[in-house]
ZATORZA-106653 format. One record per residue (C-alpha): residue number from 1; chain; x, y, z. Coordinates in Angstrom, 3 decimals, always signed. Example, Ala and Ser with C-alpha at 12.3 -4.5 7.8 and 13.67 -1.06 7.14 Angstrom:
<recs>
- num, chaine, x, y, z
- 1, A, +12.300, -4.500, +7.800 $
- 2, A, +13.670, -1.060, +7.140 $
</recs>
This chain:
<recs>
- num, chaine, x, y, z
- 1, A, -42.471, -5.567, -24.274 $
- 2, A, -39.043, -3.959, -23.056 $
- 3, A, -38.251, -4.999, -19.896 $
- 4, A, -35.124, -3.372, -18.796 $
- 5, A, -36.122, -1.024, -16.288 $
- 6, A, -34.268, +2.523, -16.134 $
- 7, A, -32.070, +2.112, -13.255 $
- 8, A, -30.389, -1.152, -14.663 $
- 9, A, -31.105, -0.801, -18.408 $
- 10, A, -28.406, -0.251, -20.621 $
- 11, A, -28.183, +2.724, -21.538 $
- 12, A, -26.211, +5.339, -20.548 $
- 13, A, -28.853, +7.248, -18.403 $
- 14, A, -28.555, +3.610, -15.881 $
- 15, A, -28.019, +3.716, -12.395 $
- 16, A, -25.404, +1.180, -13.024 $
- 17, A, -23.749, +2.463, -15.950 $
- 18, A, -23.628, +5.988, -14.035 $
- 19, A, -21.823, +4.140, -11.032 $
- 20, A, -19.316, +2.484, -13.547 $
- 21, A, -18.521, +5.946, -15.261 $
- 22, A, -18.202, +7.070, -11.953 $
- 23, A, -16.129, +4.662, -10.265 $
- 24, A, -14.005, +4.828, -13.201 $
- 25, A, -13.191, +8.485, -13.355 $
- 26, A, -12.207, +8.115, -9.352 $
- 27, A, -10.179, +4.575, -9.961 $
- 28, A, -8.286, +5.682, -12.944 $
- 29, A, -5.823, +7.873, -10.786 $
- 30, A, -5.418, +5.899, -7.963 $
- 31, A, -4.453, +2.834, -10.472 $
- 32, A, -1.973, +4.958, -12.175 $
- 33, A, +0.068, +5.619, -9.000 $
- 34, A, -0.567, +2.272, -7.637 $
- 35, A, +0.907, +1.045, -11.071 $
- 36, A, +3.901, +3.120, -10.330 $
- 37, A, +4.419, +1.216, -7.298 $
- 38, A, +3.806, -2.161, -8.984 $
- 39, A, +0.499, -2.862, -7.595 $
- 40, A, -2.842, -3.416, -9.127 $
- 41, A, -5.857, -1.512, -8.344 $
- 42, A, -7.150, -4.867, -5.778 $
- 43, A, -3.903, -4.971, -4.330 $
- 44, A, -3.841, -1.424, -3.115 $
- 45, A, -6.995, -1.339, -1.723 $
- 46, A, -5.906, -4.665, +0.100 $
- 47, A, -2.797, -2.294, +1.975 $
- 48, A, -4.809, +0.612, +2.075 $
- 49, A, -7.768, -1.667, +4.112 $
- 50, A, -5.183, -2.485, +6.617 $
- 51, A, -3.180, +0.644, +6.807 $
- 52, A, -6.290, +2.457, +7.985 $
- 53, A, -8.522, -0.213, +9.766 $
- 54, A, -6.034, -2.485, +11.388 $
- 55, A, -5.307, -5.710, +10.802 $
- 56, A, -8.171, -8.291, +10.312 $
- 57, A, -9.322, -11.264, +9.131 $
- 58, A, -9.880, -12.334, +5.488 $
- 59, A, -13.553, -12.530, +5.731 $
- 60, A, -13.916, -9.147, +6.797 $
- 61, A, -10.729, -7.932, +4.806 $
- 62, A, -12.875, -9.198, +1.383 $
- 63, A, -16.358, -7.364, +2.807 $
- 64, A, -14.530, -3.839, +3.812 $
- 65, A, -12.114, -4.398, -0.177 $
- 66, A, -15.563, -5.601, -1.992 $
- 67, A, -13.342, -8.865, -3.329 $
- 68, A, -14.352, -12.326, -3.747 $
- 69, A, -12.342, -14.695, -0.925 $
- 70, A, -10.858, -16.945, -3.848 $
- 71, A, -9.915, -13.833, -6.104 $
- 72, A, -8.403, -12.163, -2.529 $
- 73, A, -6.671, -15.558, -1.652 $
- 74, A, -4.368, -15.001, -4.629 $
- 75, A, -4.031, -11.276, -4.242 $
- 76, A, -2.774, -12.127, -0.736 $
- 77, A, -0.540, -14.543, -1.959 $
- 78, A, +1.081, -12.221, -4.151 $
- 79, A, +1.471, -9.184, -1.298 $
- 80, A, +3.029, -12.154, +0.889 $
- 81, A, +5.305, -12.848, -1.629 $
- 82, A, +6.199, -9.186, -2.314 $
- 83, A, +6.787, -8.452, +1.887 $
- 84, A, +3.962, -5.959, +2.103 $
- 85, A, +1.417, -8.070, +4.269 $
- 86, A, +1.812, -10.289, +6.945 $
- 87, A, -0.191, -13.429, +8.003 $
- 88, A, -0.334, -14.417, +11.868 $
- 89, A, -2.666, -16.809, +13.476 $
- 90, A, -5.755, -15.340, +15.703 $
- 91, A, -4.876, -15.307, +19.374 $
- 92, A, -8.650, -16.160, +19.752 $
- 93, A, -9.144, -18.665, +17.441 $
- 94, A, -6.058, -20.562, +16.479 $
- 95, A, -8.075, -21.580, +13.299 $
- 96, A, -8.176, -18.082, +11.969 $
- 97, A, -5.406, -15.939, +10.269 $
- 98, A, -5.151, -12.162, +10.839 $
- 99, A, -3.386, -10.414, +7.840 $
- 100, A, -1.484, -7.078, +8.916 $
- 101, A, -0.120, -4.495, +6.438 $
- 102, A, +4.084, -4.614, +6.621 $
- 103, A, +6.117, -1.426, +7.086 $
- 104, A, +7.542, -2.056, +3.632 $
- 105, A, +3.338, -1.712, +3.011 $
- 106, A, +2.829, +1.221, +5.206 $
- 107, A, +5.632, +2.807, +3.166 $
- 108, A, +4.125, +2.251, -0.474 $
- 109, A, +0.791, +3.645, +0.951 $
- 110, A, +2.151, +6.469, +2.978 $
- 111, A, +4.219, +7.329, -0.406 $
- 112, A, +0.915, +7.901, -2.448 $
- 113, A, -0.626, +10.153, +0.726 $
- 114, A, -0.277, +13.492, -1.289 $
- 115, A, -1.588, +12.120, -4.427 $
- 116, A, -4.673, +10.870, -2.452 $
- 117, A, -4.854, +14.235, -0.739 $
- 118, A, -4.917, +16.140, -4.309 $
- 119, A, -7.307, +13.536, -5.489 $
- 120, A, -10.087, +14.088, -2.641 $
- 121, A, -9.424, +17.908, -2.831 $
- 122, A, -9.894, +18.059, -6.236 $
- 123, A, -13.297, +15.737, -6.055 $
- 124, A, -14.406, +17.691, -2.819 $
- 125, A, -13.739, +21.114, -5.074 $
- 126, A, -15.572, +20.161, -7.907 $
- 127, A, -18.509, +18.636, -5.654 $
- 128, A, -18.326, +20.686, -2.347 $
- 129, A, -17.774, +19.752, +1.142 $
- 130, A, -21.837, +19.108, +1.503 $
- 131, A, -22.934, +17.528, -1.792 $
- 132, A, -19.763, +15.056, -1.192 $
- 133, A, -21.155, +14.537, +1.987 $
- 134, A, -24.765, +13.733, +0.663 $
- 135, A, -22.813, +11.307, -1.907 $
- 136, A, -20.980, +9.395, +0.503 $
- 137, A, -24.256, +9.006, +2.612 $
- 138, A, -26.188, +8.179, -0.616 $
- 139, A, -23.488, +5.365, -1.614 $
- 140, A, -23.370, +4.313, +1.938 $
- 141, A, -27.073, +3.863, +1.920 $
- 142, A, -27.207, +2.203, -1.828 $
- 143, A, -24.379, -0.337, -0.217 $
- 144, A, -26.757, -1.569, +2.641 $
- 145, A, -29.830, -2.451, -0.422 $
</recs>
């Protein structure tokens, strides 16, 4: 009796396998010019978290990155080290740290703008403005299951 169901079976018709060939075709630029600023994939989307949303927590930091708090721990470490986050103590709750992006940060990001803008006008050109907007609602939705 085969039970591997189509959405998570492995071939390549599976939901999941689609979302990994996906994910892959949109990653693989943005960790080529991350790479050219000496960053991995994980540690760009750490500055690019906190360029656009603000600074935060790490708890929240790992839910809006999609990283594990031990494998972000290190990845923090490491952007510490390099001067492109900061770490400052809650106002609210003294036992909480709020990490920030740096303006040596803000700089690597803002660097990579145009490349992200060619990126998303490329995707949005292939897709169109309304079936990228049914995809992002779609992915939005398959996040909340």
């Amino acid at each position: 009796m085969n039970v591997i169901t189509p959405l998570f079976g492995g071939t390549s018709d599976s939901l999941h396998m689609r979302i990994h060939r996906a994910r892959e075709r949109v990653i693989s630029p943005i960790r080529a010019f991350a790479s050219r600023s000496q960053l991995t994939e994980q540690q760009w989307r750490i500055l690019t978290v906190l360029e656009e949303q603000g600074p935060m927590d790490a708890t929240r930091l790992s839910e809006q990155c999609g990283l594990l708090l031990p494998s972000q721990t290190r990845i923090i470490q490491t952007l510490l080290e390099k001067g492109l986050v900061s770490r400052s103590r809650d106002l609210r709750d003294r036992r909480r740290q709020t990490l920030a992006v740096t303006d040596k940060g803000q700089a690597i990001v803002h660097e990579h703008a145009e490349d992200l803008a060619v990126l998303s006008a490329r995707i949005e050109a292939r897709l169109g403005r309304k079936r990228l907007s049914v995809l992002m609602e779609l992915l939005e939705e398959l996040e909340r299951i």
